[in-house]
KEKE-3310 file (N, C-alpha, C; in steps of 0.2 Angstrom, whole numbers, plus 5000, padded with zeros to 4 digits):
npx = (4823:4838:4842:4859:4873:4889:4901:4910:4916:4923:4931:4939:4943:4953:4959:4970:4978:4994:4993:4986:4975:4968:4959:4957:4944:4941:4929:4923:4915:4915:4914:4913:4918:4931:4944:4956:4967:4979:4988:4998:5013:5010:4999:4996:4992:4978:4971:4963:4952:4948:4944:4933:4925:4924:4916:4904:4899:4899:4893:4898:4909:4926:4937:4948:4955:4964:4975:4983:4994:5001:5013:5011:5023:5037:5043:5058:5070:5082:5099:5111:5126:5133:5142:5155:5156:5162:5175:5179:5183:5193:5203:5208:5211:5223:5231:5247:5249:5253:5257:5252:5240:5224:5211:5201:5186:5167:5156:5167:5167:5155:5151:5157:5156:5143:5142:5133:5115:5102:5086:5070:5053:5049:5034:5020:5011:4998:4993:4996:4986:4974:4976:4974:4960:4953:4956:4949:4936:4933:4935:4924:4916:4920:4914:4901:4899:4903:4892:4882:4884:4883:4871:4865:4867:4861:4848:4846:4848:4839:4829:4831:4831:4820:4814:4818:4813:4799:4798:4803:4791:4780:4786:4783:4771:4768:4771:4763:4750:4754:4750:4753:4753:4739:4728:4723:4733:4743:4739:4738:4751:4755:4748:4755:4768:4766:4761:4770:4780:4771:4771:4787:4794:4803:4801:4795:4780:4775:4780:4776:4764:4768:4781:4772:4765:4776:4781:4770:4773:4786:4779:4774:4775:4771:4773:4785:4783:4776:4787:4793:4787:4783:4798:4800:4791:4796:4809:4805:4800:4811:4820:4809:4811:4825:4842:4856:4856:4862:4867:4855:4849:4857:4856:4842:4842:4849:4843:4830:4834:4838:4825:4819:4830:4826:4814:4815:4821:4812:4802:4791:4790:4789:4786:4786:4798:4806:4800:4805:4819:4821:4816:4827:4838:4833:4835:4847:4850:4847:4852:4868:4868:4862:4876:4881:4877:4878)
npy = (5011:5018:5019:5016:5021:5016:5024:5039:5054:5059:5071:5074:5086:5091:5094:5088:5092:5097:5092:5090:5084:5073:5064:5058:5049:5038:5029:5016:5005:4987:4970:4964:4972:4980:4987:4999:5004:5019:5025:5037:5036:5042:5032:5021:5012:5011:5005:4993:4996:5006:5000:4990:5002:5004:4994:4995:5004:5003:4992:4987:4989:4998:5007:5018:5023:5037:5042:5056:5066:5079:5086:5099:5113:5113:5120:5118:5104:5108:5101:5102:5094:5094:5088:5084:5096:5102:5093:5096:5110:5110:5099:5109:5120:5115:5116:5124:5140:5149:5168:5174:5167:5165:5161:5150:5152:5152:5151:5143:5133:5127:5123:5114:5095:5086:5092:5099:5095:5097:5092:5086:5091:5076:5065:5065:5050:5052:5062:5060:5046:5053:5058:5048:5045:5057:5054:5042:5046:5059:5050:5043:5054:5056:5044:5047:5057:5053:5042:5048:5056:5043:5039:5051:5048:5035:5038:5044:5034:5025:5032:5031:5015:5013:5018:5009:4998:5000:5001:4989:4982:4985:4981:4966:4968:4970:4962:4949:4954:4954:4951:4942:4930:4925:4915:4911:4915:4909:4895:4897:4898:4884:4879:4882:4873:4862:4860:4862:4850:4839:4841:4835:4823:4815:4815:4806:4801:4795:4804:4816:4818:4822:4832:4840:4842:4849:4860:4867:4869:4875:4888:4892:4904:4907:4904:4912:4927:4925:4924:4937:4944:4942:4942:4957:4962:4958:4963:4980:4978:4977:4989:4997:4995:4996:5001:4988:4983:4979:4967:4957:4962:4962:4949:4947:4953:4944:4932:4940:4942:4929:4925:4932:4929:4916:4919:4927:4914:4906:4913:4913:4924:4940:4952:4948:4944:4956:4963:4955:4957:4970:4970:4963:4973:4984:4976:4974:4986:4990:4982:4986:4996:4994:4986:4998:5000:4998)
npz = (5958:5952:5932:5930:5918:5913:5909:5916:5926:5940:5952:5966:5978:5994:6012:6023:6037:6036:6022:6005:5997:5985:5974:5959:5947:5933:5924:5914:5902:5905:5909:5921:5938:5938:5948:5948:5955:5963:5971:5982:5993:6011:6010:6004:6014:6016:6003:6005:6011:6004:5992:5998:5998:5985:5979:5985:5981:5967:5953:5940:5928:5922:5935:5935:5948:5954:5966:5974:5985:5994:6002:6013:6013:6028:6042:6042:6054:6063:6071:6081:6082:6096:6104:6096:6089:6100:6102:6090:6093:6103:6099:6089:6095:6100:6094:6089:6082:6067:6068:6056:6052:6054:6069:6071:6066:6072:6063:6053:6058:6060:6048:6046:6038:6048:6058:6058:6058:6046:6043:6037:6045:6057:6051:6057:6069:6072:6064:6054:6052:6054:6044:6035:6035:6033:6017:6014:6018:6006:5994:5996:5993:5980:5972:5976:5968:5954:5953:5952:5940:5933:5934:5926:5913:5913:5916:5902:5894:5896:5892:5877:5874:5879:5866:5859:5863:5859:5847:5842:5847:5840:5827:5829:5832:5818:5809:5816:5809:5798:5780:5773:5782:5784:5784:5771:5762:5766:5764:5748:5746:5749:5743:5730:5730:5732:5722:5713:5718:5715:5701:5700:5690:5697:5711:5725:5728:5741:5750:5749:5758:5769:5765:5765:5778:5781:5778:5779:5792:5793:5790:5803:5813:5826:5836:5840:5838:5851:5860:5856:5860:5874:5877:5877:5882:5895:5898:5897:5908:5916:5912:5919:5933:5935:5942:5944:5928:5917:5913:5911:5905:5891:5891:5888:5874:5868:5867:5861:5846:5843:5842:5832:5821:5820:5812:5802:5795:5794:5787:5772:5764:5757:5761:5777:5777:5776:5788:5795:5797:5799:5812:5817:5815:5823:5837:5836:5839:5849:5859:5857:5862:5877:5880:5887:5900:5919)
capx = (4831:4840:4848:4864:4878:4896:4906:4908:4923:4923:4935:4936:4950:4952:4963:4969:4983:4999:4992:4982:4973:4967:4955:4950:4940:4935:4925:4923:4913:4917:4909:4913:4918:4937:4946:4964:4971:4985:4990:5005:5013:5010:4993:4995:4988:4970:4968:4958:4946:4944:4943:4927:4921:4923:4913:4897:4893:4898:4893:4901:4915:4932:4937:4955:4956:4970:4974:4988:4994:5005:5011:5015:5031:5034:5050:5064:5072:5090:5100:5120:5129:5136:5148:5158:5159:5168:5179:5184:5186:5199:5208:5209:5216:5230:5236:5251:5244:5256:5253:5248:5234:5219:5211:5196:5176:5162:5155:5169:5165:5148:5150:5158:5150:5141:5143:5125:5111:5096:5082:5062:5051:5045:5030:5018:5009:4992:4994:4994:4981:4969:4974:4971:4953:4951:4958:4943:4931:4934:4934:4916:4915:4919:4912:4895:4900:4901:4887:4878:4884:4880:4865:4862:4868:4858:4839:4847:4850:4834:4824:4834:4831:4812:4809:4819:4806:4791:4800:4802:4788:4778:4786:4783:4766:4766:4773:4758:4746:4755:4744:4757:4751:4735:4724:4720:4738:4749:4734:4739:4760:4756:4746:4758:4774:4763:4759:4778:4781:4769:4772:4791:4794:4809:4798:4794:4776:4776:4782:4770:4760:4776:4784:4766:4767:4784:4779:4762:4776:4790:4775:4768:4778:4767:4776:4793:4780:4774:4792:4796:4780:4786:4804:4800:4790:4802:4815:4802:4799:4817:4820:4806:4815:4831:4846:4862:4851:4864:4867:4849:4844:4859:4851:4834:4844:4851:4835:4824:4841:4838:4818:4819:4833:4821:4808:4817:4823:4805:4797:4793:4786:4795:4786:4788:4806:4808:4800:4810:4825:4819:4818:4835:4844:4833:4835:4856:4855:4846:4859:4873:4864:4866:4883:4884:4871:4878)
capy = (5012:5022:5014:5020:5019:5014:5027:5043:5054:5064:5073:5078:5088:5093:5093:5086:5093:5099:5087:5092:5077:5073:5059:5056:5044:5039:5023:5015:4998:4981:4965:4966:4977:4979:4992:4999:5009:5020:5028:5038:5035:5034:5032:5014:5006:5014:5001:4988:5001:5010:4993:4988:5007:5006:4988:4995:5012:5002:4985:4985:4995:4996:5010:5021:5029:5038:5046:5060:5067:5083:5089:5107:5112:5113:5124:5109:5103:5110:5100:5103:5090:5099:5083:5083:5102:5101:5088:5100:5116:5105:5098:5115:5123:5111:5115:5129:5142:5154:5171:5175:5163:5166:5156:5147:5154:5146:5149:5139:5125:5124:5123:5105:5092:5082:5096:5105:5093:5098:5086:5088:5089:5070:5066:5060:5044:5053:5065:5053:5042:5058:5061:5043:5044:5062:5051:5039:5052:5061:5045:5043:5060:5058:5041:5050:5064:5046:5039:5054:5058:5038:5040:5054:5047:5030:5039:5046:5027:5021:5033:5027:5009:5010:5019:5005:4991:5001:4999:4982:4979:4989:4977:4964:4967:4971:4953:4946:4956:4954:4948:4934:4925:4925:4906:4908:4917:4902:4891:4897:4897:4879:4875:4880:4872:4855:4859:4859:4844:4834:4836:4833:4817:4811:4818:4802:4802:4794:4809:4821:4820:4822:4837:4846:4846:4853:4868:4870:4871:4880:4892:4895:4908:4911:4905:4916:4931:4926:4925:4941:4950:4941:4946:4964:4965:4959:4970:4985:4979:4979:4995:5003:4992:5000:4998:4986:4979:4979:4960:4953:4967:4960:4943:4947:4954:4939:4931:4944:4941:4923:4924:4938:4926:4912:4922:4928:4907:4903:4916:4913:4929:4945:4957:4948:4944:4964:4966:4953:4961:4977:4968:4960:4979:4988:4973:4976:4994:4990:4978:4989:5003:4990:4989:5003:5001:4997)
capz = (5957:5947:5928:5926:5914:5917:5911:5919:5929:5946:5956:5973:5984:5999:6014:6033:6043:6030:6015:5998:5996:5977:5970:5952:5945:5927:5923:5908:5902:5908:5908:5928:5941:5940:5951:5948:5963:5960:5977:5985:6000:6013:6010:6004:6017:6013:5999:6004:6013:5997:5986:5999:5999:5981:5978:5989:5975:5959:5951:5935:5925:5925:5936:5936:5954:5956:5972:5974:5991:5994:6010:6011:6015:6035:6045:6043:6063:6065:6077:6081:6086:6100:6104:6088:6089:6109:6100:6086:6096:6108:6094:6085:6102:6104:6085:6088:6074:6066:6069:6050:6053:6062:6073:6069:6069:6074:6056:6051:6064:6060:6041:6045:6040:6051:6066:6058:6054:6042:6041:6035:6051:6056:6053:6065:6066:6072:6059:6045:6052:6053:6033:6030:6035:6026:6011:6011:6016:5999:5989:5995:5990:5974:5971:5975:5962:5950:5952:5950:5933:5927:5934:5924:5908:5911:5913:5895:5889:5899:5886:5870:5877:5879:5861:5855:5863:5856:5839:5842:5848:5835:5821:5831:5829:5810:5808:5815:5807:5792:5777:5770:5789:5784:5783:5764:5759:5768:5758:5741:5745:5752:5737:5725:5731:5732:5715:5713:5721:5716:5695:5698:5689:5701:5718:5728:5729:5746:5752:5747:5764:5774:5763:5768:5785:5788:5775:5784:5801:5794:5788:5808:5817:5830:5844:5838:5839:5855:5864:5856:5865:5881:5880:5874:5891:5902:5895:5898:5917:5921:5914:5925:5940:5937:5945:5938:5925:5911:5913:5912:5898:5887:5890:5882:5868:5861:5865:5855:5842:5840:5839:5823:5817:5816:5812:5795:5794:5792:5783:5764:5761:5754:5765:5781:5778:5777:5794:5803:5795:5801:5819:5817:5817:5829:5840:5836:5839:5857:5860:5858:5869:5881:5884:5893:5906:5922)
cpx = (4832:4843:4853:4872:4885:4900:4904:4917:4919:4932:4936:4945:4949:4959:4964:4976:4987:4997:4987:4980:4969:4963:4953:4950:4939:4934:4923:4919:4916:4913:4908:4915:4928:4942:4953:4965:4976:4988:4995:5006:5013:5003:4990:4990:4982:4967:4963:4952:4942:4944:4934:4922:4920:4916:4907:4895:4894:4897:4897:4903:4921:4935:4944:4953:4964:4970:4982:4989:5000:5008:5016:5021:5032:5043:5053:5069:5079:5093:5111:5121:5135:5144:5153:5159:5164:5175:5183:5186:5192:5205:5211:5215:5222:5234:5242:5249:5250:5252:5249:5243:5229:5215:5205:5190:5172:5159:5159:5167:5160:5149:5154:5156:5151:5139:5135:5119:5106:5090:5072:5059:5046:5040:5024:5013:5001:4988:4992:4989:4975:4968:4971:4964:4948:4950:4951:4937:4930:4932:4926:4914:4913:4919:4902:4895:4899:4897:4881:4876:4883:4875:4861:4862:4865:4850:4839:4845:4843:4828:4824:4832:4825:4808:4811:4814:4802:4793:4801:4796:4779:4777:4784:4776:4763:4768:4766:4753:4746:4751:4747:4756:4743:4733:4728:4729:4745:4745:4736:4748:4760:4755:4753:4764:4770:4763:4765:4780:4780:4770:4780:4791:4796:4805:4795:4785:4770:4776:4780:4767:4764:4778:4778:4765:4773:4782:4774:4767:4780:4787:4773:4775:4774:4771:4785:4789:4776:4779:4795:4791:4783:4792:4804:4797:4792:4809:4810:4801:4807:4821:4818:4808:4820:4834:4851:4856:4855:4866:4861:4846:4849:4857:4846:4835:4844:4844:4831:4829:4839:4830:4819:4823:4828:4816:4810:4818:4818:4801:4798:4789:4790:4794:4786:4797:4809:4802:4804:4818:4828:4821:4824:4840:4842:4833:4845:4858:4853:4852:4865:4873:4866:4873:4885:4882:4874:4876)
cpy = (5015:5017:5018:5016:5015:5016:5036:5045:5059:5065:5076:5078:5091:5092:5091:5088:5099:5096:5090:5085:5078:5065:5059:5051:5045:5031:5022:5008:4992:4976:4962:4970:4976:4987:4993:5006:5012:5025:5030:5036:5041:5032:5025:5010:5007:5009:4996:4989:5003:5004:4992:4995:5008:5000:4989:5002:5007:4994:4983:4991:4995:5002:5011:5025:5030:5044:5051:5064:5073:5085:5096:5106:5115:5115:5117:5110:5105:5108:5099:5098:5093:5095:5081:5091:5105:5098:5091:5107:5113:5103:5103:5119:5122:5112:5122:5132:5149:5163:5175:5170:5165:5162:5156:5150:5149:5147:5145:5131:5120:5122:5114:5102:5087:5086:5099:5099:5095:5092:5091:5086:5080:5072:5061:5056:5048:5056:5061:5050:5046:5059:5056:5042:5049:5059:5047:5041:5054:5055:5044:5047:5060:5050:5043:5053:5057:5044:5046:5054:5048:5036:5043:5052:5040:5032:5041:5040:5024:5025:5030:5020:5008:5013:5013:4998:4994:5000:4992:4978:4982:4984:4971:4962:4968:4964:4949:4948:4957:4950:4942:4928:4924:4917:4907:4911:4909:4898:4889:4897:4889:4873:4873:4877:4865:4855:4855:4852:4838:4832:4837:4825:4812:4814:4810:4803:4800:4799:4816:4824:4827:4830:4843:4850:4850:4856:4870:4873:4876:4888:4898:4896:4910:4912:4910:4924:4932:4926:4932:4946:4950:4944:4952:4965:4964:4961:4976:4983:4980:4985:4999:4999:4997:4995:4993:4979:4976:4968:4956:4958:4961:4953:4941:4949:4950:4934:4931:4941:4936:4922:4928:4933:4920:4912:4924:4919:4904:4907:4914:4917:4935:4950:4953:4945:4950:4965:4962:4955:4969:4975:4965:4969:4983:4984:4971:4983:4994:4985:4982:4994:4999:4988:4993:5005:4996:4988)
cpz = (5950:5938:5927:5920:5918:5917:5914:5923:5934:5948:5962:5976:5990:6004:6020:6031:6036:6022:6013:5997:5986:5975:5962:5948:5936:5926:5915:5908:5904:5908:5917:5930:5942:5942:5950:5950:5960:5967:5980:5992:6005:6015:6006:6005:6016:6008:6000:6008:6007:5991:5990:5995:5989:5977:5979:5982:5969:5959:5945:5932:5929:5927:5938:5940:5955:5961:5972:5982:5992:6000:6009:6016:6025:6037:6048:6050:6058:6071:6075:6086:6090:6103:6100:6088:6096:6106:6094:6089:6101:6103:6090:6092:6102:6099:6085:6080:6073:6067:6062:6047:6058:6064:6069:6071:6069:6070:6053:6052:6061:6051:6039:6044:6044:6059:6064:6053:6053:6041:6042:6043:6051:6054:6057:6064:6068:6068:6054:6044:6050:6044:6032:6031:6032:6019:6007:6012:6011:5996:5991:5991:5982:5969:5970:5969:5954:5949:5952:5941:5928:5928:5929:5915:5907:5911:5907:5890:5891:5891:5879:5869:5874:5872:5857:5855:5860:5850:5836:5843:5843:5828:5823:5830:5823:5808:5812:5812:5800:5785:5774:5777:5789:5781:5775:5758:5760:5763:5751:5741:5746:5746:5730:5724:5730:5725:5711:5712:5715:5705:5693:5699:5693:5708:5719:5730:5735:5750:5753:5755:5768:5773:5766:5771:5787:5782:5776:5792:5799:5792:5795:5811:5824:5838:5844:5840:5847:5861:5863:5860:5873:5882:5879:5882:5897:5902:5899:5905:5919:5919:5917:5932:5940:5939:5941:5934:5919:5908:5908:5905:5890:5886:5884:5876:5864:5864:5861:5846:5840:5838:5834:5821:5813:5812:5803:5790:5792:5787:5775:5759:5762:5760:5771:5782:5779:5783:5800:5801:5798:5810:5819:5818:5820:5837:5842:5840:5848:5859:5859:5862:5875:5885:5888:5898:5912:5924)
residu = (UNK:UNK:UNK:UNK:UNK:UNK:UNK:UNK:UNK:UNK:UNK:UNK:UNK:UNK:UNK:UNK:UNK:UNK:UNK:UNK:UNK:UNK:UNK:UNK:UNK:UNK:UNK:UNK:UNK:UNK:UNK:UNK:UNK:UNK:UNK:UNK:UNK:UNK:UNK:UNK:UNK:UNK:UNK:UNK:UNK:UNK:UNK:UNK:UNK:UNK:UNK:UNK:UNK:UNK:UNK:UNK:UNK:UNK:UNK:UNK:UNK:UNK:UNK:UNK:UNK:UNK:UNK:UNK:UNK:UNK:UNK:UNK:UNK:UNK:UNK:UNK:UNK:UNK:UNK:UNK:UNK:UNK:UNK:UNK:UNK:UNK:UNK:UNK:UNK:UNK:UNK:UNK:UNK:UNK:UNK:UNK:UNK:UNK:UNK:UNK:UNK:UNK:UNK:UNK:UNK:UNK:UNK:UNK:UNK:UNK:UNK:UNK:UNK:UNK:UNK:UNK:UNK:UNK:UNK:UNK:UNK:UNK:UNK:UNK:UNK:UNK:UNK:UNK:UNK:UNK:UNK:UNK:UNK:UNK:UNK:UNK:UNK:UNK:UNK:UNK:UNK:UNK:UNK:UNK:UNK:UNK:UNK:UNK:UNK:UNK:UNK:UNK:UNK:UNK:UNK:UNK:UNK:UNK:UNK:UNK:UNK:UNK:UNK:UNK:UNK:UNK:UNK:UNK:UNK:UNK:UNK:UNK:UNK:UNK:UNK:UNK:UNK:UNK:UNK:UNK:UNK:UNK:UNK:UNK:UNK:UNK:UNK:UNK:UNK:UNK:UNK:UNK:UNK:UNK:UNK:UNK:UNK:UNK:UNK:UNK:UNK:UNK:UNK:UNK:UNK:UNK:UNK:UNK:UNK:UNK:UNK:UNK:UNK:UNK:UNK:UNK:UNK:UNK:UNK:UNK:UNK:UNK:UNK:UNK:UNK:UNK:UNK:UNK:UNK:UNK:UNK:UNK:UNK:UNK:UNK:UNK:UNK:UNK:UNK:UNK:UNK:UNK:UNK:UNK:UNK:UNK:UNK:UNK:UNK:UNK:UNK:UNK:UNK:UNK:UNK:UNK:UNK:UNK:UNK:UNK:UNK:UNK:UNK:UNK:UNK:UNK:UNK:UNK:UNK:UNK:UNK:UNK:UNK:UNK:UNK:UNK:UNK:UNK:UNK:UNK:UNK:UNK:UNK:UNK:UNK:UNK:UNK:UNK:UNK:UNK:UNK:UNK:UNK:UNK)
# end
């Protein structure tokens, strides 16, 4: 499976019967998948076709579909109220009319109102049904057109992604290999802090043992180095998985995030506090990559 992003736009038109049909789409980050409709009438009722049909192509992003519906213009019904017009030529008849008057025209008649009505032609219920099935055809349409383009833009982040584990995983191995992890280097830091210790007048000499061990432990990072290997390479399998991975990546992020933190919290050597430093902001800049990954 594919990694893809979250943001992204398409557009799709088309037409049934008299109607200009219109879809467009843009997507944007989200911590879930949150949909907002925006549809003319009377194409309404469509919505909760296009909420499922929109559920099944996306997992996460917050996406503005707005739909647009036009219908061309169509030769408007003319119907004469032929009963109101009998009723006014009768009533006109019976009116004695001077002869410097003249009698009434049936362009007068008809200019009455109510004797001539104009109206847009219905429209028809199978007509409409036909558009509303046009209507969620296209939104497939331009749901595919979508997922296309964050497709396109997550094989881009998937590359960014995985130069960003080798960087990680790089330093990750420069901190074990580092010379300050070395027996006889912890030896002489371990010595000299004992040495410390042991000729302060007011130090407890009781204590002594005690203080050893937890700076022979706060000393041993190994198992900080060996969660950061494991979660580096369960990051790099679920990017060659794919698919909506953005969840389960930003996971391993704060993870890898809390091992480098401990990792700088225990070190008492200069140069491995500048590699878990190093690991602390390309372990931020992959964690930000993340956000946008589906």
């Amino acid at each position: 499976m594919t990694l893809a992003s979250m943001t992204g736009f398409a557009r799709a038109a088309g037409g049934a019967g008299p109607w200009r049909l219109t879809w467009e789409l843009k997507a944007v980050n989200a911590k879930g998948l949150d949909a907002r409709l925006r549809l003319s009438p009377p194409f309404d009722a469509i919505e909760p076709d296009a909420r499922a049909r929109i559920a099944q192509k996306l997992t996460r992003g917050t996406l503005q579909a707005v739909f647009a519906a036009e219908r061309e213009a169509t030769t408007p019904e003319v119907r004469v109220n032929q009963e109101l017009l009998r009723k006014l030529m009768t009533a006109i008849a019976a009116i004695p009319l001077p002869e410097m008057i003249s009698p009434v025209t049936l362009d007068g008649l008809l200019s009455v109102r109510g004797v001539v009505e104009i109206s847009d032609a219905a429209d028809n219920e199978a007509e409409i049904l036909r558009a509303r099935a046009s209507a969620l055809a296209l939104l497939d349409t331009a749901l595919d057109s979508l997922v296309t383009m964050r497709q396109s833009e997550g094989a881009a982040l998937a590359t960014v992604l995985s130069a960003r584990l080798e960087k990680i995983a790089a330093l990750t191995q420069a901190a074990d290999i580092c010379p300050a992890r070395k027996p006889e280097a912890i030896q002489a830091r371990l010595a000299q802090s004992l040495a410390f210790l042991a000729g302060n007048a007011n130090f407890d000499q009781n204590r002594l043992h005690q203080e050893a061990l937890m700076l022979a432990a706060k000393a041993d990072i190994r198992e900080e180095l060996d969660r950061l290997a494991a979660h580096t390479a369960a990051a790099r399998e679920i990017l060659a998985r794919g698919g909506a991975a953005g969840r389960r990546l930003d996971f391993l992020a704060q993870e890898l995030s809390r091992e480098a933190n401990t990792l700088c919290a225990k070190s008492n050597d200069a140069s491995l506090t500048g590699i878990g430093l190093e690991l602390r902001v390309e372990i931020e800049q992959f964690r930000e990559q993340i956000q946008n990954i589906e």
